[in-house]
Structure formats: structure tokens, C-alpha cells
C-alpha positions as CSV (number, residue, x, y, z in Angstrom):
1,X,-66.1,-32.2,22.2
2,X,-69.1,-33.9,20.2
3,X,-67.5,-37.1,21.5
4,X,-67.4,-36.1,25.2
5,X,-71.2,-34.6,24.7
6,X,-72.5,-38.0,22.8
7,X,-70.4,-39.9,26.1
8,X,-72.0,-37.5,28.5
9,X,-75.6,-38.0,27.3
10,X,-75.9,-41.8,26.8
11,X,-74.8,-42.2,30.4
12,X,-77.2,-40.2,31.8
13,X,-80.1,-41.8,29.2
14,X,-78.4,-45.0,30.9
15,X,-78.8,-43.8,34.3
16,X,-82.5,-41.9,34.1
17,X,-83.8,-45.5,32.6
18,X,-82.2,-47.6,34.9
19,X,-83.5,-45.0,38.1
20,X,-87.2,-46.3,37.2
21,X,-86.4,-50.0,38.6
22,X,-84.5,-48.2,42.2
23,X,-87.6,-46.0,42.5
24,X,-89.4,-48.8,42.6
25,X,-87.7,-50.8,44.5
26,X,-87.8,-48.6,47.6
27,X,-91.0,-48.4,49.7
28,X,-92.5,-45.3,49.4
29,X,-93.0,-45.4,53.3
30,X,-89.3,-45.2,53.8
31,X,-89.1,-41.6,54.0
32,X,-85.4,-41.1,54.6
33,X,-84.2,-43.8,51.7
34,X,-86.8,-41.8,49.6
35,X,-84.4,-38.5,50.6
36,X,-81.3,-40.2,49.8
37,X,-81.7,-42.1,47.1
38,X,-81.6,-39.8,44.2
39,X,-78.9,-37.9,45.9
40,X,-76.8,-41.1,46.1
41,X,-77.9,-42.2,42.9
42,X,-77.2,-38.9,41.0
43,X,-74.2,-38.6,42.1
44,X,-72.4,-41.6,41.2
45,X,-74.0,-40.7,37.8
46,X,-72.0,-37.4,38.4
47,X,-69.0,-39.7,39.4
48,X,-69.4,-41.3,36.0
49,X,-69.5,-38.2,33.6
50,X,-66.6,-36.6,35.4
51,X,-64.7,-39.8,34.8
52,X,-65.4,-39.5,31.4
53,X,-64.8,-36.0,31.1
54,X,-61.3,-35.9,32.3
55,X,-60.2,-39.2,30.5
56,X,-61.2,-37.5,27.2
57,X,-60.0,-33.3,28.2
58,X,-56.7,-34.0,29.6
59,X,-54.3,-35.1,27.6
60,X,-51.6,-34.9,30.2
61,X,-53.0,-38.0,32.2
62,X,-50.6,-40.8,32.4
63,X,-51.9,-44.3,30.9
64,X,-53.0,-46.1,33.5
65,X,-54.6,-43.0,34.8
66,X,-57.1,-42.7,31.9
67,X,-57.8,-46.4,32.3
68,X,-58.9,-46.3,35.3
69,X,-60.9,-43.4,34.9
70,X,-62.6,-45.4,32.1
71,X,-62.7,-48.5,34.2
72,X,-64.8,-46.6,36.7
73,X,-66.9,-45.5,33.7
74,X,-67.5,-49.3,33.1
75,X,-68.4,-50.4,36.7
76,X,-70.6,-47.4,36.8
77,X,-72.7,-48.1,33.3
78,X,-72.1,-51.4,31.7
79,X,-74.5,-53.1,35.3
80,X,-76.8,-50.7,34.8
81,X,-77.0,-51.7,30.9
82,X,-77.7,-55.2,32.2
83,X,-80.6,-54.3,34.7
84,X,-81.7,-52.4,31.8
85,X,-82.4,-55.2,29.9
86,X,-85.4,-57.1,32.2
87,X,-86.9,-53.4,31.9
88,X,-86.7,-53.0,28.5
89,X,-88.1,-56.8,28.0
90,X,-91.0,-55.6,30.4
91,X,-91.7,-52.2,28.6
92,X,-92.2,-53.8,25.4
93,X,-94.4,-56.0,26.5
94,X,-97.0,-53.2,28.6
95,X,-96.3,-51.4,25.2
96,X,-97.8,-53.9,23.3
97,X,-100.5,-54.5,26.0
98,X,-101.1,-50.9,25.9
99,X,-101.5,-50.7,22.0
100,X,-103.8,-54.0,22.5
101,X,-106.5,-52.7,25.1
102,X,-106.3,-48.7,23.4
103,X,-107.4,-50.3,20.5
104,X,-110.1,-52.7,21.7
105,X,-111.4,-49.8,24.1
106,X,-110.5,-50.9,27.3
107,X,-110.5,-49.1,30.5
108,X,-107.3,-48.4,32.5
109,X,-104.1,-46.1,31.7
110,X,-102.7,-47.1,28.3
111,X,-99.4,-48.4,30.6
112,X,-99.4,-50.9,33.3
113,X,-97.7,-50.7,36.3
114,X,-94.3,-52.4,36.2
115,X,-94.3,-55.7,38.2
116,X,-92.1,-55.7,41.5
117,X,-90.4,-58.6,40.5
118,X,-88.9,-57.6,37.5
119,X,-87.4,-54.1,39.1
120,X,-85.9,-56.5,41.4
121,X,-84.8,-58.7,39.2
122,X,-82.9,-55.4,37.2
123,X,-81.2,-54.8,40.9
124,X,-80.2,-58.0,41.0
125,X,-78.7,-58.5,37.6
126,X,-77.0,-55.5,38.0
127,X,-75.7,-55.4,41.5
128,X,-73.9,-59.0,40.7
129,X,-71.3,-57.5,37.9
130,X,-70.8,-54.6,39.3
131,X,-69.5,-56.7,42.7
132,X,-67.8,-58.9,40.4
133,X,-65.9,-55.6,38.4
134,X,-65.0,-54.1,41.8
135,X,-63.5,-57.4,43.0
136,X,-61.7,-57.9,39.6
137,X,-60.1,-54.5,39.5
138,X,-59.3,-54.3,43.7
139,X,-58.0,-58.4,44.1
140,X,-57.9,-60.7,41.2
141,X,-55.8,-57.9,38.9
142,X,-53.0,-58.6,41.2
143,X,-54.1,-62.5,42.3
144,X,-50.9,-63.6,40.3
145,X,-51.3,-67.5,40.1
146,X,-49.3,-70.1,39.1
147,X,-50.3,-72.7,36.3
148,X,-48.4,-75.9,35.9
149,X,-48.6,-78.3,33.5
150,X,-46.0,-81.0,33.0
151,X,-45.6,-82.2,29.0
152,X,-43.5,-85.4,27.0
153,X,-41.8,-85.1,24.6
154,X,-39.8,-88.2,22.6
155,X,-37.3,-86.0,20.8
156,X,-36.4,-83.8,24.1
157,X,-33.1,-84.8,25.2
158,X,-31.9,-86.6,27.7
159,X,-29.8,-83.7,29.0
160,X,-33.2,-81.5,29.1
161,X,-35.2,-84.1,31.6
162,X,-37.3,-82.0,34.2
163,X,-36.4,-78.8,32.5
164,X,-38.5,-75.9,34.3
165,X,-40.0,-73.8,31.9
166,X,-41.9,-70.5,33.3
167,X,-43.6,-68.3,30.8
168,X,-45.1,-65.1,31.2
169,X,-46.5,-62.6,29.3
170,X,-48.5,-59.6,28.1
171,X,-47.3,-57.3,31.4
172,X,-48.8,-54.1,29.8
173,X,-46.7,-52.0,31.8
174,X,-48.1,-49.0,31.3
175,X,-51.3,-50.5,33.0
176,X,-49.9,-50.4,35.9
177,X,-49.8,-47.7,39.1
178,X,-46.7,-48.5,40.4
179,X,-44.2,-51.5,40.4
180,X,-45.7,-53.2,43.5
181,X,-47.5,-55.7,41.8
182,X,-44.7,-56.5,39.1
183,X,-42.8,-56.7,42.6
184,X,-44.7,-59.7,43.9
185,X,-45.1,-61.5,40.7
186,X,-41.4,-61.5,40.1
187,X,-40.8,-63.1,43.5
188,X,-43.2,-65.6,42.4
189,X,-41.7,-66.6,39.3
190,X,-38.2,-66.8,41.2
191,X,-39.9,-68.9,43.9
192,X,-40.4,-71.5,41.3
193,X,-36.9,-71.9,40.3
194,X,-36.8,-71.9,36.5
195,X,-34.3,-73.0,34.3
196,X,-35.2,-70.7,31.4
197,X,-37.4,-67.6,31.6
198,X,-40.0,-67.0,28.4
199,X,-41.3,-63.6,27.8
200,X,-44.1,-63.8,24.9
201,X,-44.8,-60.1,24.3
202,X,-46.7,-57.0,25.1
203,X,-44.2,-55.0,27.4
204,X,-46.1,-52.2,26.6
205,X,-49.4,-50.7,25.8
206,X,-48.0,-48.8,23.3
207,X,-44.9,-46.5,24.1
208,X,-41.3,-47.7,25.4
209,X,-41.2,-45.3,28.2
210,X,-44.3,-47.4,30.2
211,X,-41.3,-49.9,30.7
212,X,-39.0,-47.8,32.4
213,X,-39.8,-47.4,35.6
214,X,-40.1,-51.3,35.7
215,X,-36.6,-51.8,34.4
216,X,-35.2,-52.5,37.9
217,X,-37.9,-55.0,38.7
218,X,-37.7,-57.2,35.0
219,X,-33.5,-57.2,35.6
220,X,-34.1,-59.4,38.5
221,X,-35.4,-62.2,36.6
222,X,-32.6,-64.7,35.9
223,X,-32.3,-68.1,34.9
224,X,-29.3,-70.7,34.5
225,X,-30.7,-71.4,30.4
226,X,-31.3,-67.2,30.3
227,X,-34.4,-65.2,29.5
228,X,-35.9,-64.6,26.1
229,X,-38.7,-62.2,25.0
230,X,-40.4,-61.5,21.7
231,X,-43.0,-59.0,20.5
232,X,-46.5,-58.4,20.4
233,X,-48.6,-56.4,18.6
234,X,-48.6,-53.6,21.3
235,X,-44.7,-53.0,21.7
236,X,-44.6,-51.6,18.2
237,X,-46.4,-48.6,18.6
238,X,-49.4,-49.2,16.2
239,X,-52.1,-47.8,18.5
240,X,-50.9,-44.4,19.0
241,X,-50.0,-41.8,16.5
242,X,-46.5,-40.6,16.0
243,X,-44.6,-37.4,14.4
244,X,-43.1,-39.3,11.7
245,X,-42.0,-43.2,11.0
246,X,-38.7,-42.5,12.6
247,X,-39.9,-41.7,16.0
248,X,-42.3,-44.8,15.3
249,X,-38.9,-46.9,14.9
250,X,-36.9,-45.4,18.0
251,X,-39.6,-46.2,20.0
252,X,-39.3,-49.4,19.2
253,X,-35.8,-49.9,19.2
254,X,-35.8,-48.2,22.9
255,X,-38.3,-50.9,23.8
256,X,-36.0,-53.6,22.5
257,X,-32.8,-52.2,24.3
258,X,-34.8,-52.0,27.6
259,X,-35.4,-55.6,27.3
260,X,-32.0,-56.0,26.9
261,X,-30.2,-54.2,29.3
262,X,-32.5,-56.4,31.9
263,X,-30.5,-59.3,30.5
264,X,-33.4,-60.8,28.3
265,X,-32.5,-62.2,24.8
266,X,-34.5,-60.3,22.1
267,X,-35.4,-62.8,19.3
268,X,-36.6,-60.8,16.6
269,X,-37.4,-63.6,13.8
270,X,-34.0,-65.6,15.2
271,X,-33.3,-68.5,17.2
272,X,-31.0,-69.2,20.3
273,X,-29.0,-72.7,20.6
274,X,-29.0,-74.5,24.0
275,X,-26.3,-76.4,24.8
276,X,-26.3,-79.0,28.2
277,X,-23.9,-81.6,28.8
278,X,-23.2,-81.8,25.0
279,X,-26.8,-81.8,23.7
280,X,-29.5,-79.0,22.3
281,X,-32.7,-77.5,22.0
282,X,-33.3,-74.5,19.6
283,X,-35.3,-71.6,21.3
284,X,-36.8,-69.5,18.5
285,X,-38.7,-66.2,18.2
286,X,-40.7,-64.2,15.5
287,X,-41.9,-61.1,15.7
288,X,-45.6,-60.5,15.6
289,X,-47.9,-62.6,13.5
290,X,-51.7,-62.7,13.4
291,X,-53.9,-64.7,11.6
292,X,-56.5,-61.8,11.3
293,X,-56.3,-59.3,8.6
294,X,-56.6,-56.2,11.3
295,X,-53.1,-57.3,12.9
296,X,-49.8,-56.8,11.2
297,X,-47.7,-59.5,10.0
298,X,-44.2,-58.7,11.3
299,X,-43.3,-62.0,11.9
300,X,-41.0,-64.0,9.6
301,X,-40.8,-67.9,11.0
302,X,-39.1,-69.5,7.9
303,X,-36.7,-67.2,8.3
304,X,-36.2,-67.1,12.3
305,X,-36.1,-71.3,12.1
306,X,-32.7,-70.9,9.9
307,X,-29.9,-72.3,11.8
308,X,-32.1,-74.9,13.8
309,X,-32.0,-78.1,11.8
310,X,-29.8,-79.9,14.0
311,X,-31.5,-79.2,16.9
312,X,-33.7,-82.3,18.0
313,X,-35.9,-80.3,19.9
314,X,-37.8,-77.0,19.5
315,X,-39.2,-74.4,21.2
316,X,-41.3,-71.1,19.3
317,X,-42.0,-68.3,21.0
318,X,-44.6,-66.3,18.8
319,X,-46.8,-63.9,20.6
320,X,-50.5,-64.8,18.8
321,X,-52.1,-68.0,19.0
322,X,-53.8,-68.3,15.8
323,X,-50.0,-68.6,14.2
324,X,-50.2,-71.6,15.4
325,X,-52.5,-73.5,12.4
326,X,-52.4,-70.7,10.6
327,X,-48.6,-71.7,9.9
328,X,-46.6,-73.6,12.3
329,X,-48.7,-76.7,12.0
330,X,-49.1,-76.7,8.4
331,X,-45.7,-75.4,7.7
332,X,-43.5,-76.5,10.1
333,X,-44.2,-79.9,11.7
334,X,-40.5,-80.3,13.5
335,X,-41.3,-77.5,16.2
336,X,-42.4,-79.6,19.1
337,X,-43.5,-76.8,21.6
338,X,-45.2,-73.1,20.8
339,X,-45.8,-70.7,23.6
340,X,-48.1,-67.5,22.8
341,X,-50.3,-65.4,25.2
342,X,-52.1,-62.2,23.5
343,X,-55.9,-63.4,24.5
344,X,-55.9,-62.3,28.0
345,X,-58.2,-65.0,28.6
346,X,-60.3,-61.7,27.3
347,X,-59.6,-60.9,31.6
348,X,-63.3,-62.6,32.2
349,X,-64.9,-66.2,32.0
350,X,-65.7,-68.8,34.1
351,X,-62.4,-71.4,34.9
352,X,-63.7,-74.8,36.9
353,X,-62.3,-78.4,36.9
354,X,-63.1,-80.0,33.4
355,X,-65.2,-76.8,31.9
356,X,-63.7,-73.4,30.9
357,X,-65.8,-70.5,28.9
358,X,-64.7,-66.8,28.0
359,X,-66.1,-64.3,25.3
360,X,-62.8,-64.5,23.6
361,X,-63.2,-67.9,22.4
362,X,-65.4,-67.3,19.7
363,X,-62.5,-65.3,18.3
364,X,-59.5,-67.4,19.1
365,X,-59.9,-71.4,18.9
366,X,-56.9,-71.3,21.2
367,X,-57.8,-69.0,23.9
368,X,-56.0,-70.5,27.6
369,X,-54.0,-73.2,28.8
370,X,-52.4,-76.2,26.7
371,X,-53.9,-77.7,23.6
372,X,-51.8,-80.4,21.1
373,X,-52.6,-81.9,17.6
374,X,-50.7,-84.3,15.7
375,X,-47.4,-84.2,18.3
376,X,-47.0,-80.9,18.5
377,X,-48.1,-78.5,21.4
378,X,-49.3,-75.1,22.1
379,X,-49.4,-73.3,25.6
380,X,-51.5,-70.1,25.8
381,X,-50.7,-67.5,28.4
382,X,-53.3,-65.5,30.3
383,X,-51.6,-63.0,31.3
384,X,-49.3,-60.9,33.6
385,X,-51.0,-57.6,33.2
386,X,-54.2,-55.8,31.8
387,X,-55.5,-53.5,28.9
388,X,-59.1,-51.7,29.0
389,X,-60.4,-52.6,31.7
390,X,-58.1,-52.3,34.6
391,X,-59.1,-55.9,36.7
392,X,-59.8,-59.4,35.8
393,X,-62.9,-61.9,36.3
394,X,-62.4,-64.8,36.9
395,X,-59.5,-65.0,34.9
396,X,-56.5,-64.2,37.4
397,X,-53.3,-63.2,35.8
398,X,-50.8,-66.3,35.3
399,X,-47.4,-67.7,35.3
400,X,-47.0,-70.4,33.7
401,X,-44.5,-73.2,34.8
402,X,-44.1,-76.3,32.8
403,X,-42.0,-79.3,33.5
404,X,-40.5,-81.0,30.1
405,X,-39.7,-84.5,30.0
406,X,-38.7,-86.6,27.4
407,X,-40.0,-90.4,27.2
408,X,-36.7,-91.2,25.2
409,X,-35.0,-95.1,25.7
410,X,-32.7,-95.3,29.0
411,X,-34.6,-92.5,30.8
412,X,-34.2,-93.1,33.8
């Protein structure tokens, strides 16, 4: 209850500050606009704390339910937060002009008028996220695009030429409404005729069940070279409390044999041979492993690259891109190819030809897209799905396709 009072009462301290720059912004001569604004603007406000209300008081809401609630929550405050700040930048400053003449004895009322310009200014810096939120939660959420990138390699066999690679990750399924969406992106992915299918973790937001209904949809991906999944840091179960450790572990284990009645091979810190016209590549998996201290290590990779010596070519699978210098590159020079997602591309930045910029890279040094050092490769996923909030700017959700070809003698 104190959290859903403390909630209730910064929105509306949000909203009553931000109402100054509206009021000002509409002439005083328009008498109907006068009527209706604080009836229109109250009640969004209203719109707001309800959101809030129910996403806290009902425990019976599904997931994707409470995110959306939440979502709205966020399209409905964090604009007005940004307005907020021109005013707040103005008041300080007919503060201090206030304190200045009061003391020196001028005439006037201690505050100035605020300027028109800067109320419209507020407007205007909060009317453009708040278009951009809608847009990302109603289109770009479900804009499913398709990345390609085409990488050489001198130890990938000859057999493995051309190889089409498609990687996806993070679905979240419990994110989503229905299985529309996971519809259409499957149909994608199948459009672009992979050889081998690579699922790099995060099924779920948290519980096993979120996958079910989708069960029908993730059996229709196949591939001639199979699909393989591992696990991320949400398909464990670590954000959500449980009776006991046992129910923890079924969980899990119901999560894994979902993934595996679809047909997917579940590495969990193991390795897959590849055999073609007499040659290999070693496909391997560990289970979560995060460079920072908040996120469990689960994964294992000395142990998971047993059994891959011989293989003159390999790909890892590992779910968090900081593994990658944190230990593949130091550790384990011989894997030519690591594919991770996690980041999101934190769902908002700014993607254009030759510059890319999100929040999330001042966290992760490897944050989107393909980046190499000494020989060896990663690819970072963007995304299939979403978490917190329920759309994506500027950062669509992404399948991946790569082309491998080696640049070994007699190539033709």
C-alpha cells in the first residue's frame, strides 16, 4: 500500500508541475480549450494512477498485462518529466532573480512571469517522446527486421561454404498478447532459408508456462543442420520468488523440455558436432554467464568446449556479451564465432548508416551488431521480444542472418 500511495503521489506532483507550462500555453481567449483542458488533462492523469493502481493490487494479472499497464504509466509520466525539465531550469532561475531584486528592494512580485517560449519549449520536448513511445509500443515492437551480415573465416570448411546462419533471441514470451506476432516473425525466419537455427536465450520473462502457449509456433522452426538454444538469465527463474528450490528447478527443467519437444537442441554447457560431406564444425553452448557481479554465473565454457578439439571450426552460443573478453578471448582463442543477444539494444537509440548510439552502451562495450578482435568474432542480437517497456525505439526487433564463408585454398 505505501508503495502504491508514494506511486500515486509523485505522478500527480509530476502532473500538477508539468499543468503550469499547458496553462500557459493556451490563450486565455480560447474559452472552450480553457473548459477542456484540465478535464482532458486530469484525466489522463487519472488514466495514469489507475494503471498504476491495478498493476500493483491485482495479483492475478497475467505478465504482459501488468507491463502494459506500466508501459502506459511510462508514456503518460516519463514526457512530462522531460518538459519538466526547461521549467524547472526556468524556476531556478526567477528564483534566484526573485531572491536578487527582494533583497536589493526592487519593485515587482518576487516571481516573474514565465516566458512563452520556454512553456512551449516543455510542450515540445514532451510531445516528441511521447509520439515516439506510442509508435514504439503500436509498430516498431512488432517491425521484425532482418539483419545480414556475411563473415570469413580461413578455418571454416570447405563443406560449410555459404552456410546460412539465422540467430534470434531474447523472445520474452511472456511479453507478449498473443502469438500473432511470434506468428509473423517465424514466417520470416523460414523465408530466409536457414541451414541452422540459433536460439541465444531468454524464452521467458521468468516462468516456463509464458512459453506454452507459443509451443506450436517455436515447433515450426526447422532447419537441415537443426536448431539450438541456450539460456539466459531470465529462463531460470531468478526474478520471481518461489515456494522452495525445487519448484525453482522444475521450472526450469519444464522450460528446457518445452524447448525440446519443439525440436531445439538444448546445450546446457555441451557441444553438438556437425558433420557435411565428411567434415565439421562444433556448435557449443553454456549456460548463463555475466561479466557483472549482479548476474549469476551458470555457465561453464571449459567444460562445455570438451569434446571439440578436432573440430576446425567453432561456433559458441553464450547468451551475455561481456563473456566474450571477459573469457572467451582470453581463454579460449580457437572459437572462431560467438553469438549472444541479452542488451536489447536497451529497445531505444538512434541506428543510421556509419553511426549507432543507445543508453545501453555505457554498460556493455558490445551492445548490437558484429564486432571482431584478433580473428575472432562476436554477433550481438537485438532482439525478438521485449521486457519493461512493452515497444521499441528505434531499435526494431531482429533476426539475424549471416552467410559464412571460408577464404580456404581451392575455394571455388
Amino acid at each position: 500500500m505505501t508503495r502504491l500511495l508514494v506511486s500515486a503521489l509523485l505522478l500527480f506532483l509530476i502532473d500538477l508541475y508539468f499543468y503550469q507550462a499547458i496553462r500557459q500555453f493556451v490563450p486565455s481567449t480560447d474559452i472552450r480549450s480553457v473548459r477542456w483542458l484540465p478535464v482532458a488533462y486530469w484525466s489522463a492523469t487519472l488514466i495514469g494512477i489507475g494503471a498504476v493502481t491495478i498493476a500493483i493490487m491485482v495479483p492475478t494479472l497475467l505478465p504482459y498485462q501488468r507491463f502494459y499497464l506500466f508501459s502506459v504509466v511510462m508514456v503518460l509520466t516519463l514526457p512530462k518529466l522531460l518538459g519538466a525539465v526547461f521549467l524547472l531550469g526556468e524556476d531556478a532561475v526567477r528564483l534566484v532573480s526573485g531572491i536578487f531584486r527582494s533583497v536589493n528592494g526592487s519593485d515587482g512580485p518576487f516571481l516573474s512571469d514565465r516566458r512563452q517560449f520556454v512553456a512551449n519549449a516543455s510542450l515540445i520536448a514532451a510531445a516528441l517522446p511521447f509520439s515516439a513511445m506510442v509508435y514504439g509500443m503500436v509498430r516498431t515492437a512488432f517491425n521484425f527486421s532482418v539483419r545480414k551480415e556475411t563473415l570469413t573465416f580461413p578455418s571454416l570448411p570447405l563443406a560449410f561454404d555459404g552456410l546460412r546462419v539465422v540467430q534470434i533471441s531474447d523472445m520474452h514470451s511472456g511479453s507478449f498478447a498473443s502469438t500473432d506476432a511470434i506468428h509473423s516473425a517465424i514466417d520470416l525466419i523460414l523465408e530466409q532459408r536457414p541451414d541452422i537455427i540459433f536460439f541465444t536465450g531468454d524464452m521467458v520473462n521468468n516462468r516456463a508456462e509464458e512459453a506454452e502457449p507459443f509451443l506450436t509456433e517455436i515447433s515450426r522452426l526447422k532447419a537441415p543442420l537443426g536448431v539450438f538454444s541456450v539460456l539466459g538469465n531470465h529462463d531460470y527463474g531468478d526474478y520471481v520468488e518461489w515456494p522452495d528450490e525445487a519448484s525453482k528447478r522444475e521450472n526450469l527443467q519444464r522450460l528446457i523440455a518445452l524447448q525440446r519437444e519443439a525440436g531445439w537442441n538444448v546445450l546446457i554447457n555441451g557441444s553438438s558436432i556437425i558433420e557435411k560431406d565428411g567434415q565439421q564444425m562444433a556448435i557449443i553452448g553454456v549456460e548463463n554467464w555475466g561479466a557483472a557481479m549482479h548476474f549469476p554465473k551458470y555457465g561453464d565454457l571449459s567444460r562445455a568446449v570438451q569434446g571439440t578439439e578436432s573440430a576446425p571450426f567453432r561456433i559458441l552460443l553464450s547468451h551475455d556479451p561481456s563473456h566474450w573478453e571477459a573469457q572467451v578471448i582470453p581463454e579460449h582463442p580457437h572459437i572462431d564465432l560467438t553469438l549472444s543477444g541479452h542488451t536489447h539494444g536497451f529497445q531505444f537509440g538512434i541506428e543510421i548508416p556509419g553511426f549507432k548510439w543507445s543508453p545501453v552502451q555505457y554498460v556493455y562495450r558490445q551492445w548490437a551488431g558484429l564486432y571482431s578482435k584478433g580473428g575472432q568474432h562476436l554477433y550481438v542480437n537485438r532482439g525478438l521480444g521485449f521486457l519493461g517497456f512493452m515497444g521499441r525505439i528505434g531499435i526494431p526487433p531482429e533476426i539475424t542472418l549471416l552467410e559464412l564463408k571460408t577464404s580456404r585454398a581451392g575455394n571455388a
